[in-house]
C-alpha positions as CSV (number, residue, x, y, z in Angstrom):
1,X,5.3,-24.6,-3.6
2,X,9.0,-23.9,-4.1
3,X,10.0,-19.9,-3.5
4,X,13.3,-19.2,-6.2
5,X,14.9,-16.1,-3.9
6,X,17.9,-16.4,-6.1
7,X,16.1,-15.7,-9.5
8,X,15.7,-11.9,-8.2
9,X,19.8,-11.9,-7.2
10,X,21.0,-13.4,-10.3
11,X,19.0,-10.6,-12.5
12,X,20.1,-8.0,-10.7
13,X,23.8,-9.0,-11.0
14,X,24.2,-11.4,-14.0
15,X,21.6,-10.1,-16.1
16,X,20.2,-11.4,-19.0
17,X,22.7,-14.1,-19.7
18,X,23.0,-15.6,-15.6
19,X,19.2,-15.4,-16.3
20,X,19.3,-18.1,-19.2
21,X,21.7,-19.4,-17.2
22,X,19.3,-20.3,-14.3
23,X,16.2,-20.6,-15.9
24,X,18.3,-23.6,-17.9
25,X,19.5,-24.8,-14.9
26,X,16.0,-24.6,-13.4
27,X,14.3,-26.9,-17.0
28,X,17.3,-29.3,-15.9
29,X,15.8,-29.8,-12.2
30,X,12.2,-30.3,-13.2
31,X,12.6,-32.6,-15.6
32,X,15.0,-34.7,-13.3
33,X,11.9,-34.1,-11.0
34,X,9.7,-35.2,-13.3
35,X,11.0,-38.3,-13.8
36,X,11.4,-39.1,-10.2
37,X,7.9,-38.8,-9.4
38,X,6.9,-40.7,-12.2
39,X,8.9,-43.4,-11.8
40,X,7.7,-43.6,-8.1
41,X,4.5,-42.8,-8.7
42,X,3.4,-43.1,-12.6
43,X,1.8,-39.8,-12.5
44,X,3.0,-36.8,-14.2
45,X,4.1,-33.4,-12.3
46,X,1.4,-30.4,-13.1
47,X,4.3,-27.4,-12.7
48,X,3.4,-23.9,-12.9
49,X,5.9,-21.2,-12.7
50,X,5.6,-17.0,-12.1
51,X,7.4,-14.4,-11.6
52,X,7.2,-11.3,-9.3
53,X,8.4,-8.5,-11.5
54,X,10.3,-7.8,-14.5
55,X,14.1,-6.4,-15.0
56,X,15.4,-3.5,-16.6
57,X,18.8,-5.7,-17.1
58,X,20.0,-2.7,-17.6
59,X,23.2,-1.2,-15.2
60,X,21.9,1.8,-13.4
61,X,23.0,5.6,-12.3
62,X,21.7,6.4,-9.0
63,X,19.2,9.9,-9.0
64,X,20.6,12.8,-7.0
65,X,16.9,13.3,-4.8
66,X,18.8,14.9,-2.1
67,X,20.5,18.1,-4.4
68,X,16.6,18.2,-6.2
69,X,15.1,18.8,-3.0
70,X,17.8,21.3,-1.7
71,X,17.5,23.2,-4.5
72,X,13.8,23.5,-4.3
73,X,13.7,24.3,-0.5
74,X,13.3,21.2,1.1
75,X,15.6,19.0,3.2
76,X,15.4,15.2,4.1
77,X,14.3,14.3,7.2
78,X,13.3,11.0,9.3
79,X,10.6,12.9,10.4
80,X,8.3,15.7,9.5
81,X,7.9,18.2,11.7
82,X,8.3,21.5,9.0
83,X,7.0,22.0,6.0
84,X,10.3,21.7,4.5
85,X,11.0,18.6,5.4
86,X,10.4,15.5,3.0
87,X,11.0,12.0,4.4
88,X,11.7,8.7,2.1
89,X,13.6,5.4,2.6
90,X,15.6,4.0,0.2
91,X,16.2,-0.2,0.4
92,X,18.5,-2.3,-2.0
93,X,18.6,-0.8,-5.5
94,X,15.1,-0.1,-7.4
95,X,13.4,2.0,-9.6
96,X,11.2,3.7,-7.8
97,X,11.2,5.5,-4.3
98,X,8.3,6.7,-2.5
99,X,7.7,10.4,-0.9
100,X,6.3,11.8,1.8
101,X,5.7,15.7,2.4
102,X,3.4,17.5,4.4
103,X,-0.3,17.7,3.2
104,X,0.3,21.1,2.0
105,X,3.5,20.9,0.2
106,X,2.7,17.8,-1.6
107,X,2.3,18.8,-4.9
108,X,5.1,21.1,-5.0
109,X,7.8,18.4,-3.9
110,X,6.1,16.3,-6.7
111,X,6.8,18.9,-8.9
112,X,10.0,19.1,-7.6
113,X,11.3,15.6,-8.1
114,X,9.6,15.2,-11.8
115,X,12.8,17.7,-12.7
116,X,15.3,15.1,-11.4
117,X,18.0,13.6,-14.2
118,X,16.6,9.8,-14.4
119,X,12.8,10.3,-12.8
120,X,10.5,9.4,-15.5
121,X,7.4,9.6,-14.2
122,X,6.2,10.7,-10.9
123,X,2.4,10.0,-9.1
124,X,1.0,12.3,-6.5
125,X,-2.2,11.4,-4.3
126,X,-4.8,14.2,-4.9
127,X,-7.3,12.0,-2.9
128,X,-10.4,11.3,-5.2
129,X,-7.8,11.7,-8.7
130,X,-4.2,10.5,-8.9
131,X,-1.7,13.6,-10.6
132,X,1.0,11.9,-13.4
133,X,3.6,14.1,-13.9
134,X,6.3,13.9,-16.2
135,X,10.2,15.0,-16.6
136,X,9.0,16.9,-19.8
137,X,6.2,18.5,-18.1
138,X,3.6,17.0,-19.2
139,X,0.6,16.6,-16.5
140,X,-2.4,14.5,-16.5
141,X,-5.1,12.8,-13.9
142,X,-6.6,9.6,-13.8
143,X,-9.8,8.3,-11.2
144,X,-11.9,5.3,-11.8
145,X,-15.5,5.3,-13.0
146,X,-18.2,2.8,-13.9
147,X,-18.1,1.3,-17.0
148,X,-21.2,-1.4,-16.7
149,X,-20.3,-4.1,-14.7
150,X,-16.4,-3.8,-15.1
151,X,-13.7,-2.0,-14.0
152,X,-12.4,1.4,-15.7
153,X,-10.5,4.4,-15.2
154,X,-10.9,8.0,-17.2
155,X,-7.8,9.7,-18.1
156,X,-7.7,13.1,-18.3
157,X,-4.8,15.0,-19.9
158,X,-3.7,18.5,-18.4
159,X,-0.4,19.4,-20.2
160,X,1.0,16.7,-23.0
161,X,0.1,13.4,-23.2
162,X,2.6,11.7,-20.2
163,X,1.3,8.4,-20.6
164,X,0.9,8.2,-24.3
165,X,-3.1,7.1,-24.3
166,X,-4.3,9.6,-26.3
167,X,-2.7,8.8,-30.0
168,X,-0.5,11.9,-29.7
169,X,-2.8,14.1,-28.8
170,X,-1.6,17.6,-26.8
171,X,-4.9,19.4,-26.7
172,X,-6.7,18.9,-23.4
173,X,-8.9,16.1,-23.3
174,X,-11.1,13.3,-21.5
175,X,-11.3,9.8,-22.1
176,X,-12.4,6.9,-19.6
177,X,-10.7,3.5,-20.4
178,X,-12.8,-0.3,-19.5
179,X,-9.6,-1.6,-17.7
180,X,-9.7,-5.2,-19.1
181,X,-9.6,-4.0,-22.6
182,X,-6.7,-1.2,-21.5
183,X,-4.7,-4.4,-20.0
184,X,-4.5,-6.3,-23.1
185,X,-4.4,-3.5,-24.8
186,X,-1.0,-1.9,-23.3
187,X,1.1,-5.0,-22.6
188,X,3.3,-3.8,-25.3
189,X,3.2,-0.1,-24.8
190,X,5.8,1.6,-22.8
191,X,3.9,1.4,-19.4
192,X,1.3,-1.8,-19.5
193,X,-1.5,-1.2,-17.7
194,X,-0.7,1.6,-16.2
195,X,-4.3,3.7,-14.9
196,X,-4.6,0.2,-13.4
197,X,-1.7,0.1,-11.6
198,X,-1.2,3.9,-10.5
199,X,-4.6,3.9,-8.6
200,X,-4.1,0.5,-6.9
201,X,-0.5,2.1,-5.5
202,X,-2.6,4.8,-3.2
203,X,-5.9,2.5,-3.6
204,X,-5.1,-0.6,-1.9
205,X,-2.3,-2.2,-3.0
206,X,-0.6,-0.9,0.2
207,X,-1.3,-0.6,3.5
208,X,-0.3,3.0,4.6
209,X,0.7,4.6,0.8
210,X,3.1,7.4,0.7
211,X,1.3,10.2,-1.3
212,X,4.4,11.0,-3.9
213,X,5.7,7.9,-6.0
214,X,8.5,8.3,-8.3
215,X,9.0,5.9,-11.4
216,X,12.7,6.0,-12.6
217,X,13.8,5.4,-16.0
218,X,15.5,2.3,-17.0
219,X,19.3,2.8,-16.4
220,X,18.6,4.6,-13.3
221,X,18.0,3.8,-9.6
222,X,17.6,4.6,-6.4
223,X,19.6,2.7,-3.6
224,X,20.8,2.6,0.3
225,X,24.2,3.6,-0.3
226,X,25.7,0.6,1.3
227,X,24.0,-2.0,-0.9
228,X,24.9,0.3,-3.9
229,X,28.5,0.3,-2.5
230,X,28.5,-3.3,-2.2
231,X,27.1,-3.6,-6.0
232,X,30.1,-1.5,-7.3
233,X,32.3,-4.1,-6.7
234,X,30.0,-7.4,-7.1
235,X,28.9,-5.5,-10.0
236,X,25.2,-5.5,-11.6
237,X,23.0,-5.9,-14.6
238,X,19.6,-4.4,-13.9
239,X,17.2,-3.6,-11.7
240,X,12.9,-3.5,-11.0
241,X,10.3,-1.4,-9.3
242,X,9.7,1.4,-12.1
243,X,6.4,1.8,-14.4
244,X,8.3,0.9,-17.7
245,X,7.5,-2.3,-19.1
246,X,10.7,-4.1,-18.8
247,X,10.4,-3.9,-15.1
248,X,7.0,-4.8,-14.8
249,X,6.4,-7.4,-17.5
250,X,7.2,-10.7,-15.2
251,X,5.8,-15.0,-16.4
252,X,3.5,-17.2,-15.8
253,X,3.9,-20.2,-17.8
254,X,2.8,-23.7,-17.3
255,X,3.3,-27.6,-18.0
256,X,-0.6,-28.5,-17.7
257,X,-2.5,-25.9,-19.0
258,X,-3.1,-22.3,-21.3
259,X,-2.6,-19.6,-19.5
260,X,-3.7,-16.1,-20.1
261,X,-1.9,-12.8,-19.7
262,X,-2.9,-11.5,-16.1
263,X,-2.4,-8.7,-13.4
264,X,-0.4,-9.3,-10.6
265,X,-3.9,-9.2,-8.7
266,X,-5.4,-11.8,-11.3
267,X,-2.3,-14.4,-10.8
268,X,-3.6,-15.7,-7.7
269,X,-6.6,-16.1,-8.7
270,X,-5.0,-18.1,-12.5
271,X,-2.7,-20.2,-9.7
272,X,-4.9,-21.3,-7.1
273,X,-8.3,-21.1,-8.9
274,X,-11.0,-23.5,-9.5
275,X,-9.0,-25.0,-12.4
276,X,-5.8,-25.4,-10.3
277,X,-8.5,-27.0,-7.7
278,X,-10.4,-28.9,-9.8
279,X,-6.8,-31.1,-11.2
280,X,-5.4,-31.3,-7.6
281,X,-8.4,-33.0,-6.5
282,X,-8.7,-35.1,-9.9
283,X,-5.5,-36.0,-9.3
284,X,-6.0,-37.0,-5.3
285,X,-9.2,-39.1,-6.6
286,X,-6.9,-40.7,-8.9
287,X,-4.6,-41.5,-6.2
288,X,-6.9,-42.9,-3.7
289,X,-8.3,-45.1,-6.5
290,X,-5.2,-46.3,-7.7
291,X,-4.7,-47.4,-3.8
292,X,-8.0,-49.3,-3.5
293,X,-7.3,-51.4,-6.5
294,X,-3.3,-52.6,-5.4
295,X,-5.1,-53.6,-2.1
296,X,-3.5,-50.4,-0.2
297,X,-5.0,-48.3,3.1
């Protein structure tokens, strides 16, 4: 297993073109590869290749959190010891930043932030539902539920329609999704799989969750002012992090085998599966036998 750091860097500053760049550069290697190994060996490489995340590859503004949060009363802290203190941390450059308040004032710093130039979307844990709220004010709730045997998630739609699964739809309403069909189904839309991924962020997909997340738009970030300093005059291309799809939508692809579309929870499961199992130790048979029969250990 080979880990590509670079792939992330050269996104962030070359964009889309020092991406075809690389990946190009990358086809080169493995087919060199290839070759070695077969020549050596006879046998053919079995390569499969994913990605973390997506990219915006768009250049970014930062958001001005810190005059929002003023303006509304509050103040940023590294701790919280008043309720008008808010506390986040801001690392590289990314799309999303994560919030934490006191109990109380949660839902009013969410509200808060949704009204900040460049936050698209923001999540707030209301402990058994998760609040969406959007720049435009549009407010809805999502928890899961049992659908059969599967996974699924209802919707529920307060204000607006803020993550456009309801066909347009403004009136208040109710509607449970099965989340296999919602994945497949949303890959295109403007936030794949979205009920999915909001309720894994305070549902385990982290270990200690803050209970405010903010989704930027694309073309704006959120950074630690040095790295952002040090970006103005390296210069960059794009960024990840956010709900949108262009900074989620990542690849899998692979020399051997179809692969499916999949969650990031599903890709360990398409990489290191029984199928991926099942060829290694094909292959290591193969091996073993080819070693018998030239008279080897």
């Amino acid at each position: 297993m080979a880990y590509l750091e670079q792939s992330d860097a050269v996104l962030h500053v070359a964009g889309r073109k020092g991406a075809i760049k690389f990946l190009l550069q990358l086809e080169q290697f493995l087919a060199d590869l290839q070759m070695q190994v077969h020549e050596r060996t006879g046998r053919e490489l079995l390569v499969d290749i994913v990605s973390d995340h997506g990219s915006t590859l768009v250049k970014g503004r930062n958001v001005a959190l810190d005059k929002q949060l003023r303006s509304c009363g509050y103040q940023r802290s590294r701790q919280i010891e008043r309720a008008d203190q808010v506390a986040y941390s801001l690392a590289g450059i990314i799309g999303s930043v994560a919030v934490t308040a006191r109990p109380e004032r949660i839902d009013d710093v969410a509200r808060c932030l949704a009204r900040v130039d460049g936050v698209d979307l923001v999540a707030v844990d209301r402990g058994d539902r998760v609040g969406i709220l959007s720049a435009t004010g549009d407010e809805a709730e999502i928890w899961p539920t049992v659908a059969g045997s599967g996974e699924a998630y209802t919707y529920r739609n307060l204000r607006g329609d803020p993550l456009g699964l309801l066909g347009g739809v403004n009136a208040p309403a109710t509607k449970s999704f099965d989340q296999a069909a919602l994945f497949r189904a949303s890959l295109e839309s403007d936030y794949p799989d979205s009920l999915h991924r909001i309720w894994r962020a305070f549902h385990g997909a982290v270990r200690e969750p803050s209970p405010i997340l903010l989704s930027l738009s694309d073309g704006r970030e959120a950074g630690y002012r040095w790295v952002r300093a040090f970006a103005l005059l390296r210069g960059r291309a794009g960024t990840h992090g956010s709900l949108t799809r262009s900074a989620s939508l990542g690849v899998l692809t692979s020399n051997w085998r179809d692969v499916e579309d999949v969650d990031s929870w599903q890709a360990h499961d398409a990489l290191f599966g029984p199928a991926t199992m099942n060829a290694a130790r094909l292959r290591s048979v193969g091996r073993s036998l080819a070693a018998v029969s030239q008279g080897g250990p």
